[in-house]
N, C-alpha and C positions, 0 to 999 in steps of 0.2 A: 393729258394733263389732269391730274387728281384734283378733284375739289374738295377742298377742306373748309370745315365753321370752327372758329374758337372763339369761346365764351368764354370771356375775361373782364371782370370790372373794373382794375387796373387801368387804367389809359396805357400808361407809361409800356407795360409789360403787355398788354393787348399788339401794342401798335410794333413792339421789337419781334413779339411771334410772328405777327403778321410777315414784317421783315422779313425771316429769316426761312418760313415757309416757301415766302414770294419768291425769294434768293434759289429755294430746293426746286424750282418747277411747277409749285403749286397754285392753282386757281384757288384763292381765298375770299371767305367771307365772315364779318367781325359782329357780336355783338357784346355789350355790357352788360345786361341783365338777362338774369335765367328765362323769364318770362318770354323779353326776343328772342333768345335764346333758341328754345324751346315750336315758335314758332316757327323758326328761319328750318330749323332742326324737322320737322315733320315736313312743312310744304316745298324744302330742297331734298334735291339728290347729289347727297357727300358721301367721299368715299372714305373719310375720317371726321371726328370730332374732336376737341382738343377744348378741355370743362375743367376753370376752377371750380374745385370743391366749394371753396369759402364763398360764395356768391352775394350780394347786399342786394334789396331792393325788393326783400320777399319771399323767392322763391332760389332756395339754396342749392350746391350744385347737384348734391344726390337726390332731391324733391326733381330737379328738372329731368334727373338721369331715370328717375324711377316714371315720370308721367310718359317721358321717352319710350321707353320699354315698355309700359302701357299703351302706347300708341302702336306698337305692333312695331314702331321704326327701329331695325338691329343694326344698324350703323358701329362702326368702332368707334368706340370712347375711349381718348386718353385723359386720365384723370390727372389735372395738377393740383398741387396740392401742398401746405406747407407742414402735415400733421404726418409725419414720418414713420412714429409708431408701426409694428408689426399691423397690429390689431387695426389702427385705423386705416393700413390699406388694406388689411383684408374683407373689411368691412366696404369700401369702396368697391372691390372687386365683386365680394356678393352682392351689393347692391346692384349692378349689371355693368360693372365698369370691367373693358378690355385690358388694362394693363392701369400702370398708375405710376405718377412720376413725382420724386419730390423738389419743393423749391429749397434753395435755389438749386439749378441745374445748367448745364450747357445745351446749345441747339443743336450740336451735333449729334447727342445723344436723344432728343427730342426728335428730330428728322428722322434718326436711326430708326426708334420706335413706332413711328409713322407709318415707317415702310415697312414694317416688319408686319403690323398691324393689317397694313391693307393688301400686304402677299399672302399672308394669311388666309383672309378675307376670300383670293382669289386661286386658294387652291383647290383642284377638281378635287371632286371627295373617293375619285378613282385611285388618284395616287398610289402607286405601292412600294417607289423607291425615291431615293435620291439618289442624282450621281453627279459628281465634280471631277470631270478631266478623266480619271483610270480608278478613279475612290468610287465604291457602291454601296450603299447601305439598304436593303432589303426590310421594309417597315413589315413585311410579314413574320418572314421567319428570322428576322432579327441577325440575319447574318452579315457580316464587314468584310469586303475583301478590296484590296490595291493591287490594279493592274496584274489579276486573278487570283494572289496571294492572299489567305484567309487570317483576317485579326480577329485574332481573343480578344474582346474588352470588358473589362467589367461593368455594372449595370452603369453608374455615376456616370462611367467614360462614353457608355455608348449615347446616355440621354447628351451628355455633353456636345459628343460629334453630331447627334441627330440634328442638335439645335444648331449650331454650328452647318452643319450641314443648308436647312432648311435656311437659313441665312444667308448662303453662301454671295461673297462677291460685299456684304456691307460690315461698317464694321459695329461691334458687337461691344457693349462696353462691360466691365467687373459686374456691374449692380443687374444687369438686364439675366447674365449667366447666374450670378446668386440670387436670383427671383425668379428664375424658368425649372434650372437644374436642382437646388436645394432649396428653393420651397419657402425661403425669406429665413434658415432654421438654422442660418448662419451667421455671427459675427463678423459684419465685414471687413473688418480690421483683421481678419486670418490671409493665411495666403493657400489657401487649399486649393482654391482655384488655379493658382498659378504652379501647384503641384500637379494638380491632374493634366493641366495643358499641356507641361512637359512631360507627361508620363505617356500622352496622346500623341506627341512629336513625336518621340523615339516610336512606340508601335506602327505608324503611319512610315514614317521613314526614318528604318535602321542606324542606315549609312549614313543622315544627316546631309545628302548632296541632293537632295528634290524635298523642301518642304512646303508643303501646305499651309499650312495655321501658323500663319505670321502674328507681330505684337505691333496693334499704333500705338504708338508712344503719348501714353497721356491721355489715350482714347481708350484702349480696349484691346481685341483682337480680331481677325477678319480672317475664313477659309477659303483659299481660291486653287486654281487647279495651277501645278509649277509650269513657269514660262517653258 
């Protein structure tokens, strides 16, 4: 069971993460100020953090994010945040933050990122492929093959499946793939994304009667190996 801290001065929004974490499986723990924050954060062992940015009571969330990282503690940090701007996540991210989420938001997408965060966190640094079902992707020499059938992808398409890949089995929402694959360097009001997915369907599966990379409706998309 994961342990997770979220620092939130919200009551209200403190206690529904809480929720909603509790609901995913997770061992939780809560504070309000960056300062508890901060301490609960150095003398636990979490396997996520979950930090508003806008923090009251002194010590704000990237003063806490940055004493953290000073403290030698590399925990994942997801950053919430209601400051949307390119810049100001990127700024959160350089400041030592693992990913960054803006409000408001859903918790499926929140949990999503959680996991994503702390599989991350737990992959050996041996790796040198992925594979789902008869799909292989080869992180060295960058080659794709299905059920020994070799795909050409282009660069975009393969960072897309990698991520996809490296995901596999959750589901993966719009904003996660245009903040992993293109870099924030997109309007997300485009549908480019949903161009490349279908461009990844067909190559993946011709014939259309075995797909992988299905659409939650509402949520995103998720690759899994065909029943």
């Amino acid at each position: 069971m994961p342990n997770v801290l979220v620092v939130e001065d919200d009551r209200q929004t403190r206690e529904e993460i809480v929720g909603a974490l509790t609901d995913h499986g997770c061992r939780v723990d809560s504070a309000e100020t960056g300062r508890d924050g901060l301490m609960l954060a150095v003398a636990g062992q979490y396997d996520a953090i979950v930090l508003d940015r806008m923090l009251t009571g002194g010590l704000e969330g990237l003063g806490m994010l940055a004493a953290l990282r000073s403290a030698g503690v590399v925990t994942p940090v997801l950053i919430l945040s209601a400051l949307s701007a390119v810049d100001e996540r990127v700024r959160g991210l350089r400041a030592g933050g693992d990913d960054y989420l803006t409000k408001p938001f859903e918790f499926i997408e929140l949990t999503a990122r959680l996991d994503a965060l702390m599989r991350r966190r737990d992959l050996p640094a041996s790796v040198q492929e992925y594979q789902v079902g008869s799909l292989r992707l080869d992180l060295l020499t960058r080659e794709v093959t299905c059920a020994g059938r070799p795909i050409a992808l282009l660069p975009r398409e393969y960072r897309l499946l990698e991520y996809l890949m490296q995901h596999a089995g959750q589901t993966i929402s719009r904003t996660m793939l245009f903040e992993a694959v293109w870099d924030y360097r997109l309007d997300e009001r485009t549908n480019v994304i949903d161009v490349h997915i279908s461009r990844l369907r067909k190559k993946l599966d011709p014939e259309g009667s075995m797909p992988m990379i299905h659409t939650v409706r509402g949520s995103g998309y998720t690759l899994r190996a065909p029943e």
